[in-house]
Every structure is written in C-alpha cells, then in structure tokens.
N, C-alpha and C positions, 0 to 999 in steps of 0.2 A: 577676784583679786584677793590677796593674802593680806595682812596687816601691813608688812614690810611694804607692799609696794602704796597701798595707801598713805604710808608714811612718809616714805620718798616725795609722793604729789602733794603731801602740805607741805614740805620743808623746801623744796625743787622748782616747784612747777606752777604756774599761773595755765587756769583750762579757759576754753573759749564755750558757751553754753549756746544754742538758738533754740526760738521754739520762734511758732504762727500763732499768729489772733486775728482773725478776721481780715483775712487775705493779705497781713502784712509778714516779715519775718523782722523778728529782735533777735540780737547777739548782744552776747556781754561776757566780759573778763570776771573772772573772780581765780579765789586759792581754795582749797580744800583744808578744812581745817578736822576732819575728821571723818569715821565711818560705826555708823550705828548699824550693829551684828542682830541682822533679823532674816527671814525665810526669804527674804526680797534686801538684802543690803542696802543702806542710804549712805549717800556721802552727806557730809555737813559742810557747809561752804560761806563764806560772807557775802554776805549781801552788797551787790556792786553798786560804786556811786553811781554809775550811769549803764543807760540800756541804749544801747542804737538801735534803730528803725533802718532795715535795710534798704537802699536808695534805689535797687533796682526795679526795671519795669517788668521783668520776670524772673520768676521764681527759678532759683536755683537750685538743684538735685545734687547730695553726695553721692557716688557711685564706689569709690573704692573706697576699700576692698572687696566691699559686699557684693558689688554688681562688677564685673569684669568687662570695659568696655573699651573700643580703641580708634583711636583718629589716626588713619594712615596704622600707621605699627605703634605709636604713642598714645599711653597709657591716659586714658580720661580721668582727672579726677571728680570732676564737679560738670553739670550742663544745666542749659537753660535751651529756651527756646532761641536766644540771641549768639550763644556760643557756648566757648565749651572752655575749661583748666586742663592744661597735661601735663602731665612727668615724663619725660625723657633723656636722654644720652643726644641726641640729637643737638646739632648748633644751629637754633634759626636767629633770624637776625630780627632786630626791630624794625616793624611794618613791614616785613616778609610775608607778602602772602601767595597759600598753599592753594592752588584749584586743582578743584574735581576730585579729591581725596577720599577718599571712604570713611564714613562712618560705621564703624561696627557697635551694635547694640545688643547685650545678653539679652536672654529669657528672665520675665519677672515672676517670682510668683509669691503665693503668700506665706508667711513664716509657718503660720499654726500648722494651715491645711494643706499645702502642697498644690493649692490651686492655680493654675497658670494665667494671667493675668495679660503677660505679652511674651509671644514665643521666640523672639529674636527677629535681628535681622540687620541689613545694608542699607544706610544711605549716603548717596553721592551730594557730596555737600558741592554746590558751583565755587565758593571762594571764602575764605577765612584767612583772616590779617589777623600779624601780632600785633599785640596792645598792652601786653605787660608780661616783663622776662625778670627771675630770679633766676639766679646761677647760684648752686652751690654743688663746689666744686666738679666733678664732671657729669652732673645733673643739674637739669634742668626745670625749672615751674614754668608754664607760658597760659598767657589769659588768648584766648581766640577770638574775634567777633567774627559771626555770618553778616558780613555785609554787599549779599547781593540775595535777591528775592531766589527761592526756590521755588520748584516747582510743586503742584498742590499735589500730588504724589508723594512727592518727598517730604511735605509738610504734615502729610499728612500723619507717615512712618512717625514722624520724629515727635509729633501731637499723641500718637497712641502708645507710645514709650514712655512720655512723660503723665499720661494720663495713668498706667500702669504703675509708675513711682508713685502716685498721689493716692493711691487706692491700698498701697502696700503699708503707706504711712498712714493711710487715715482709719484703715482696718484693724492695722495694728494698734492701734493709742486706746482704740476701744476698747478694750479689755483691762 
C-alpha cells in the first residue's frame, strides 16, 4: 500500500481485525490511525473498546479471494463445517432451501513452499437452507446452514479441506 491509500483508511474507513487464541476466534472494529515505513510495514490502529469472542461452534474459513471455491455456481465467501457465505446475482428467497448442490473446493497449498496440502474437489452437499440474506443492489450475501447429516464420505471431503485451511494458517503464522 502507498501512503495515499493508507491515508484514505484513517480518514474513511473503520477495519474489522480477527485472530485465535486457544481454539477461540476474537474480532474487533478499530481505524488506522497510521503506517510506520519499515521492510515489513505496520499500520497503527486504536485500541478497540471491545473484543468479541466469536459465538460459533465452528470455526470459520475466509476463502475469497485467495481460495476460489463454489456452491452450485455461487461464489463461497467464508465456510465452516455447518455452512458456507456466498456472493451471488442469484435471487434466493428466505429459508429456500438448495438440495444436492455441488460443492466445489480449490486446491490448497502452502504460501512459501508450494506444497499441496488439499488437491481439490466435489462435494454433494444433501441440503442447505437460507438463514441470512443482504441485498445490495443486484447482488447478493447469503448465510447457508447444512442442516441435514451428510454422509461420512462427504464429511469427510469437507473435514480434509478444512483441515488443509488450518495448516495453511498455522504454517504460515510461523514464520
């Protein structure tokens, strides 16, 4: 990032931060109140009133843009073991739910080394209901739940994908 655009995000923009501590994930708002110019750039930020503790029973994975992955033809943003976030053009309706839909999952691998970690692949998810719709303008956000038991095949797919994200992140932080 240039100065300019760092400048923009203190004067603009409120960022969202998360990290894990011991199998939980915190999020918390703050502003960017600066950038100290080093071989590794820091933003300077304020220290937020409050930290949330996120409420879920499973951990959640960002995927885009990094990881290119898709529900039916709709673009995944976020997944869990429970469901999944997607961006689409698409109109679905509240508590529409999709069965037998494809899950498409990229190949993972690791940033440094180029080591492949999960090579892709399809899962047939049996049914995903909406449970939270944003509309802005003719796109869409939608929250998904799997709520119907899959099979330990397809549990399994979707366990070694996410187990592939946690190795990506926690490999990476090492350094």
């Amino acid at each position: 990032m240039d100065q300019e655009s760092a400048d923009f995000l203190r004067k603009h923009s409120q960022v969202r931060f998360g990290f894990a501590h011991h199998n939980y994930t915190y999020v918390f708002e703050t502003e960017i109140l600066g950038r100290i110019e080093d071989e590794d750039p820091l933003f300077l930020a304020f220290k937020p009133e409050t930290i949330f503790q996120e409420r879920r029973s499973h951990q959640r994975y960002t995927l885009w843009p990094e990881h290119k992955a898709f529900f039916s033809s709709m673009s995944v943003m976020d997944i869990s073991q429970r469901g999944v976030k997607i961006f689409s053009s698409q109109d679905l309706q509240s508590q529409e739910a999709l069965e037998n839909e494809v899950l498409t999952l990229p190949p993972v691998y690791d940033a440094e080394t180029g080591d492949g970690y999960y090579s892709g692949g399809e899962i047939e998810v049996p049914r995903a209901v909406v449970t939270y719709q944003l509309k802005q303008g003719k796109w869409h956000y939608y929250g998904l739940h799997f709520d119907q038991e899959w099979s330990d095949e397809q549990t399994k797919k979707l366990n070694d994908f996410l187990l592939a994200l946690r190795k990506r992140i926690y490999y990476s932080s090492e350094e």
